[in-house]
N, C-alpha and C positions, 0 to 999 in steps of 0.2 A: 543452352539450357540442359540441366541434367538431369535425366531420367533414372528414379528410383520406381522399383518394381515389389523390391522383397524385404517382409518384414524384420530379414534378420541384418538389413545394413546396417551398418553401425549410426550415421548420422538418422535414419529412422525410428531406432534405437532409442537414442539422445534425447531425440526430439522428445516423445510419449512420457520421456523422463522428466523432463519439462512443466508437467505439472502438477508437478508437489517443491512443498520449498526444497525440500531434501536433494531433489535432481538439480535445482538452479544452484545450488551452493557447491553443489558438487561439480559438476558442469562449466559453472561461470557463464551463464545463457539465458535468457529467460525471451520467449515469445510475446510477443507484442498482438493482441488479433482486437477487429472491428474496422467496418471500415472506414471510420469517420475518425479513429482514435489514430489509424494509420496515415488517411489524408491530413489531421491536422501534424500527426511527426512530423511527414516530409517537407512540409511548408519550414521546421526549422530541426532538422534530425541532431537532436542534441546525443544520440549514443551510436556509438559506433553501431552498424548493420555489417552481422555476421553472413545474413542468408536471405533469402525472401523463399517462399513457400507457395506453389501453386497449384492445380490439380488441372487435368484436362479444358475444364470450360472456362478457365481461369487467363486472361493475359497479365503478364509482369507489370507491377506498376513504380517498381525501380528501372527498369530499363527506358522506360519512357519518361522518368523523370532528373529532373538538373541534379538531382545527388549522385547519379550515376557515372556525372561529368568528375566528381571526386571522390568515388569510392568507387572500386572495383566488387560489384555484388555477384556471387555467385545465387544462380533462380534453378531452385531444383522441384522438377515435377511430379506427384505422384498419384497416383490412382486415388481415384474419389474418397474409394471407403480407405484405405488408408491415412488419407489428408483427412477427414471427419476424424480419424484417432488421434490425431494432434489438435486439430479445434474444439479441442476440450469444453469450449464454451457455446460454440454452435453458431459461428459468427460469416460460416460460410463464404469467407472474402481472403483475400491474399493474405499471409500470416509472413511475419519479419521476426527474424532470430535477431536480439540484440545483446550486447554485452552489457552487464552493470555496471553501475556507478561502483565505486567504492565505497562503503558508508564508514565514516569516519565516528569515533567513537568520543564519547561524550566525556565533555573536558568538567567534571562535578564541581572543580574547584570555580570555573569561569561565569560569572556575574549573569544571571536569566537577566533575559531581556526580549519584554513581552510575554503574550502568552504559548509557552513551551507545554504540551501535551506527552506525557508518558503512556505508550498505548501496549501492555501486555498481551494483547488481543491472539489469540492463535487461529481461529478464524477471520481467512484472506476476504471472504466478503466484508466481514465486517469491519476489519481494518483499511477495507478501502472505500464503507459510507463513511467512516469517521474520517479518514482524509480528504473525501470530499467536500465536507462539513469544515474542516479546518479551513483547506483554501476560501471556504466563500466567508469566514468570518475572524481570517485575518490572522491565523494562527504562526508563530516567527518559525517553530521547528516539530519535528513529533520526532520522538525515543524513542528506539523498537527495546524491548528485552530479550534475553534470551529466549524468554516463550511466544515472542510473537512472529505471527506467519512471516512469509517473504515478500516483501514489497514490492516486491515482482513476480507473486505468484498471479497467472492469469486471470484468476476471479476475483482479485485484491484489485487489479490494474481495472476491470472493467467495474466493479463497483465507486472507484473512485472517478471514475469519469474520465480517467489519465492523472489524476490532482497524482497520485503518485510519484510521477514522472517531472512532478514541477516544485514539491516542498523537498524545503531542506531537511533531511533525515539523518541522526545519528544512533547510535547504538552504547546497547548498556550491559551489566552481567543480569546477574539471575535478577527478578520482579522482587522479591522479600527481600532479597539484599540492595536493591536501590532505595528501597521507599524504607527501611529500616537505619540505617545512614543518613540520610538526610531528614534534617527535623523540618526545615520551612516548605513540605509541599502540600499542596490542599490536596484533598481526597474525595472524589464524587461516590457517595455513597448511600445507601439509602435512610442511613441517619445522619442529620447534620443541617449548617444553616440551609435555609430555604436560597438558591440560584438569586432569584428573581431579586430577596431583600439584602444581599452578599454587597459589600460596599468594594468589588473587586479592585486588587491594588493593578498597575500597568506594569507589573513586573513580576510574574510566579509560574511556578510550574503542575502544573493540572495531572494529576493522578488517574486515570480510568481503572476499574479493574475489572479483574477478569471474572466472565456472567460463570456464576456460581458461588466459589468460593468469595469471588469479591476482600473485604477487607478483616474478615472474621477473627477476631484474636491478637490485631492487630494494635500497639496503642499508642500514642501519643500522635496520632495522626489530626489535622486541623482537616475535618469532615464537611462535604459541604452537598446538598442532597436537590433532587425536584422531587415534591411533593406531588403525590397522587389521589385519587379518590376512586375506588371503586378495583385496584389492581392492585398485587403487592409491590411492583415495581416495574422499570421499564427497561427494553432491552440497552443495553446498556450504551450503542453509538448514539440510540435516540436520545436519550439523557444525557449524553455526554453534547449533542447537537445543540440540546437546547440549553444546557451550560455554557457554551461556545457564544450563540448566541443572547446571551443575557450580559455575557463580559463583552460582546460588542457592541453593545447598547451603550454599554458606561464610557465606549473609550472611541464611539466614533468620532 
């Protein structure tokens, strides 16, 4: 076990860097924390484990576990309030440095199949209730854009419940330039068919946009909305949630 002391080590560094997308893309790192999210990895560690992370009252839970037997983990310890600057989320349990996936990038030309979600989202919570939402209602891929957080930022991971860790994820250029090029994608928006009366085909790709600007100015987009009473609209994973689940209504 190695003992880290001083703020100025470099892998201590790294780590604090860790949470924002900027530090992961930079880095090639992202921390994994909770410790249900952590016991269910080890049961099948689909990414490589760079490091584990522990503080004083803390024992390793790679050294005692069968992934140990094929990966050499280094466990490095540090002072409480140090370790609390890296569990950025407050999860107070063993934290695992992992390497990403590579997200491969989206083939425009190659035939949807299924419901494929385009999620511009630049807030990591909120792109990880919407991939939570996805997993449970069947969703084949979600598209990050340029402007969407990192799918492995820590509060992206723990809003999703881990779903992050388990859909298939590709990547695209800029948000206006995707959905400006392609004519056939629906667009959840606050005007447009009703979800619920939407005769969803089993093959399109589902638009969200981003809470604000949303689709303003936009045109030839095929609009498709949940209607509200009493709000002007809904945050935008929520409606995107219950869009999700209305096309799984049609296609279970």
């Amino acid at each position: 076990m190695i003992e880290i002391s001083s703020k100025t080590n470099e892998h201590f560094r790294r780590w604090t860097d860790l949470a924002s997308s900027r530090g992961i893309k930079k880095h090639g790192e992202f921390i994994l924390m909770g410790e249900k999210l952590i016991q269910e990895f080890l049961v099948n560690p689909n990414y490589k484990i760079k490091a584990e992370i522990v503080h004083e009252d803390l024992k390793s839970v790679t050294l005692t576990h069968a992934v140990s037997k094929t990966q050499r983990i280094p466990v490095y310890k540090l002072p409480k309030a140090m370790f609390n600057e890296v569990d950025v989320v407050g999860t107070h349990f063993n934290l695992l440095v992992l390497e990403p996936k590579v997200i491969e990038p989206l083939n425009a030309a190659a035939k949807v199949e299924g419901l494929e979600v385009i999620a511009p989202l630049g807030d990591p919570s909120n792109l990880g209730a919407l991939a939570r939402s996805a997993v449970a209602f069947k969703v084949s891929k979600i598209i990050l854009t340029e402007e969407s957080s990192s799918p492995y930022h820590p509060k992206a991971i723990k809003a999703s419940a881990g779903a992050l860790l388990k859909l298939p994820l590709f990547k695209a250029g800029k948000f206006l330039e995707l959905i400006q090029t392609n004519s056939d994608l629906y667009a959840l928006d606050m005007k447009g068919e009703n979800v619920a009366k939407f005769n969803w085909p089993k093959n399109l790709r589902l638009v969200i946009g981003e809470e604000g600007p949303g689709f303003s100015g936009i045109k030839g987009l095929n609009r498709l909305s949940v209607p509200t009473d009493g709000v002007e609209s809904l945050n935008a994973t929520v409606a995107a949630s219950i869009a999700l689940f209305s096309y799984a209504q049609k296609h279970s």
